[in-house]
C-alpha positions in Angstrom: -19.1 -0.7 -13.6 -20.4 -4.3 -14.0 -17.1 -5.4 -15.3 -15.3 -3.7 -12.3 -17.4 -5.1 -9.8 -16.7 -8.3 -11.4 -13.0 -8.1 -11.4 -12.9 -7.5 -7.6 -14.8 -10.1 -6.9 -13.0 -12.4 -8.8 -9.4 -10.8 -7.0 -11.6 -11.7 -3.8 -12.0 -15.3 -4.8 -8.3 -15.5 -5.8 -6.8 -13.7 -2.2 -9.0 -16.4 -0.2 -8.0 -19.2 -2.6 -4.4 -18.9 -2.0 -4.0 -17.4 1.4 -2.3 -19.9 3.5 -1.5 -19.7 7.5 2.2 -18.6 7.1 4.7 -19.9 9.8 7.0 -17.3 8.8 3.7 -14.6 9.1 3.0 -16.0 12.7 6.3 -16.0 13.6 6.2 -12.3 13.3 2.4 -12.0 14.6 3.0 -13.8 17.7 6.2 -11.4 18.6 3.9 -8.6 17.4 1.2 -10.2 19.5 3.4 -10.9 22.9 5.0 -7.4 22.5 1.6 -5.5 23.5 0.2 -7.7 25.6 2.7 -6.6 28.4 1.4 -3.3 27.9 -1.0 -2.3 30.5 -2.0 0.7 28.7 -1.1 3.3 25.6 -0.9 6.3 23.9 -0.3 7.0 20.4 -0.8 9.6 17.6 -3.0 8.2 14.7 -3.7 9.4 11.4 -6.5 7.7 9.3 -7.4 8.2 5.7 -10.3 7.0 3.3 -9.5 6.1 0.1 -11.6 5.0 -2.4 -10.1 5.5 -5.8 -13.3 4.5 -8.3 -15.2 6.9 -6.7 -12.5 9.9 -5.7 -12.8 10.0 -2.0 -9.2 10.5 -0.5 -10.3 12.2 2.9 -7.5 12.3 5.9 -7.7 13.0 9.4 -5.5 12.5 12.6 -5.9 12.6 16.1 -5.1 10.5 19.2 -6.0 6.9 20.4 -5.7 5.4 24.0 -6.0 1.9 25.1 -6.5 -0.2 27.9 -7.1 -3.4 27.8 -10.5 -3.9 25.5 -11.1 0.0 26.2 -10.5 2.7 24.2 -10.5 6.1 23.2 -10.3 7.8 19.6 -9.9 11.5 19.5 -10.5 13.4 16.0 -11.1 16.5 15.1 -14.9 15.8 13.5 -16.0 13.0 16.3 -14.9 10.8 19.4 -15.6 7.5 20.2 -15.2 6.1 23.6 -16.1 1.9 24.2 -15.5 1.3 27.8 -15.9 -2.4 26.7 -19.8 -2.2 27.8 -21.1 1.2 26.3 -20.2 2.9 23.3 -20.4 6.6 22.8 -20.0 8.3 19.4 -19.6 12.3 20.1 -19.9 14.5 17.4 -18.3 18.3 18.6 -19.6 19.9 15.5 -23.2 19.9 16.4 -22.9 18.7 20.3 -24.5 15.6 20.5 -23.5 11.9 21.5 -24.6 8.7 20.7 -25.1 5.9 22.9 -25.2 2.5 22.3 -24.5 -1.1 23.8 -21.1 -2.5 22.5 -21.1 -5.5 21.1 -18.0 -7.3 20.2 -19.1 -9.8 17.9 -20.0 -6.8 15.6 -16.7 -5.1 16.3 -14.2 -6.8 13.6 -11.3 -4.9 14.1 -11.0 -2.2 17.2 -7.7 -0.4 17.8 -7.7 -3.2 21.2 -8.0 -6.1 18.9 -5.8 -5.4 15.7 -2.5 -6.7 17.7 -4.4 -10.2 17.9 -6.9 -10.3 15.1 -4.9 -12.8 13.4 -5.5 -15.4 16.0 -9.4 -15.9 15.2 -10.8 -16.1 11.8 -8.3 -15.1 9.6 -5.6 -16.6 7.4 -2.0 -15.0 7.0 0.6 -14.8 5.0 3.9 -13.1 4.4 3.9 -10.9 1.7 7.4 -9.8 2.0 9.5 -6.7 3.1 9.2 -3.2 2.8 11.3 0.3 4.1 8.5 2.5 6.4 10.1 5.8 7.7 14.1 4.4 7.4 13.3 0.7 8.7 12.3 -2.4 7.7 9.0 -4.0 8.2 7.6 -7.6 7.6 4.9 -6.6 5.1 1.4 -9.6 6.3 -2.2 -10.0 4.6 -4.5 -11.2 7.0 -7.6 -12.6 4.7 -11.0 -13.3 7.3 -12.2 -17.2 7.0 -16.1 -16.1 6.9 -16.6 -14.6 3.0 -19.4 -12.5 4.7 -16.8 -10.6 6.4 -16.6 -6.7 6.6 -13.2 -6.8 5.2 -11.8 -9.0 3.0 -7.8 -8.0 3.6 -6.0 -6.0 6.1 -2.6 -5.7 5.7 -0.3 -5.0 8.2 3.3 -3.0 8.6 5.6 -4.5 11.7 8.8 -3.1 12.2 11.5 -5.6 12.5 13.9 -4.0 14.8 10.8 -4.2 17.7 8.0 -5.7 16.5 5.4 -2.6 16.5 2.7 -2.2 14.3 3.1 1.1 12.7 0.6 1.3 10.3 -2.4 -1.4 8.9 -4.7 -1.4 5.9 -8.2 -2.6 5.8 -10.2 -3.2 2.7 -13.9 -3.9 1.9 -16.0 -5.0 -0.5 -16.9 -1.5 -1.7 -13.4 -0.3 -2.7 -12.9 1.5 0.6 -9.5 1.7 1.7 -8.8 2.6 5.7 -5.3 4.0 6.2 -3.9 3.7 10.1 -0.5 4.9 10.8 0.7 5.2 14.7 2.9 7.8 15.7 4.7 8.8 19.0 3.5 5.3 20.3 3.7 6.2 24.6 3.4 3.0 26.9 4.3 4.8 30.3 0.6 5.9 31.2 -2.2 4.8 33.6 -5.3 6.2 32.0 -8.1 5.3 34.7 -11.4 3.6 33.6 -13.3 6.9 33.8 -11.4 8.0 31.3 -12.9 5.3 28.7 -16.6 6.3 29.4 -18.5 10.0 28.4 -18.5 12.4 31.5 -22.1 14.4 30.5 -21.2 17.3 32.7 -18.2 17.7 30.5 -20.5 19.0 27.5 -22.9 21.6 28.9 -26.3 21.5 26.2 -25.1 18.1 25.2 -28.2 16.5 23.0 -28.2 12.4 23.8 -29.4 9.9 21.5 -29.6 6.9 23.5 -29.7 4.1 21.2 -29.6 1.1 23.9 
């Protein structure tokens, strides 16, 4: 286990050494980038998986994210997490109870409103080449985090050539976890309004609340 834990760190060291800030990669980041930010607001279908291959987690699930602006919403099956860009709330279904807290940005690395721009603070970038997803070609980028301390120490991302969407990312960390994001059914003509990005109480009669603030 030693000897493993060793090896990754010593891959860490190696991905950090070497990555570089790619003019071809931000060619393809800042055409990702300029693409979403004249969205208002969107839709999409999401599935997420765990994997962690050393200690045989492979867990899946899928549900439906909206954003607007630094809002959003995540829908799954087990939980939902709402961040009106002030307050987060955590609900869990299963047992009825939410969990509020302040939301803090600084502690939020990558939220599904920052991953189209995460590459412009903090992280290097390079092109690691290209690779077929669903029929079409996609510019296949590692974005590698300056501070060492980081959560994650590589996300890499998928972006479609033929229109610049990111259809699916990859996040590592430091304790083999691998976090699986691939959009589906991506829907730019809505106009959520801001209630929809906070937790209506009356909504979920016998609610328990765990205010954490």
């Amino acid at each position: 286990m030693k000897k493993l834990a060793a090896l990754v760190s010593l891959l860490c060291v190696y991905t950090l050494s070497f990555a570089q800030y790619d003019e071809n990669a931000l060619k393809v980041l800042d055409a990702m980038s300029a693409k979403y930010k004249k969205i208002p607001a969107y839709s999409a279908d999401i599935s997420y998986s765990l994997v962690n291959e050393t200690d045989g987690i492979n867990e899946e699930f899928r549900g439906k994210i909206t954003v607007k602006g630094e809002k959003y919403r995540l829908e799954l099956d087990e939980q939902v997490v709402i961040n009106d860009g002030t307050t987060f709330w955590t609900y869990l279904p299963d047992v009825n109870e939410v969990n509020i807290d302040n939301y803090d940005p600084d502690e939020d690395e990558i939220s599904p409103s920052k991953i189209y721009e995460a590459y412009k603070d903090g992280y290097k970038y390079v092109y690691i080449g290209d690779e077929t997803v669903g029929g079409t070609k996609h510019a296949v980028i590692d974005l590698v985090p300056n501070d060492k301390d980081a959560q994650y120490f590589k996300i890499k991302l998928f972006i479609s050539q033929s229109d610049n969407s990111l259809t699916k990312w990859t996040m590592f960390d430091k304790s083999g976890n691998q976090y699986h994001y691939t959009i589906d059914n991506f829907n730019s003509g809505i106009n959520p309004t801001d209630a929809y990005f906070q937790f209506d109480q009356s909504k979920y009669p016998g609610v328990e609340v765990i205010d954490l603030r």
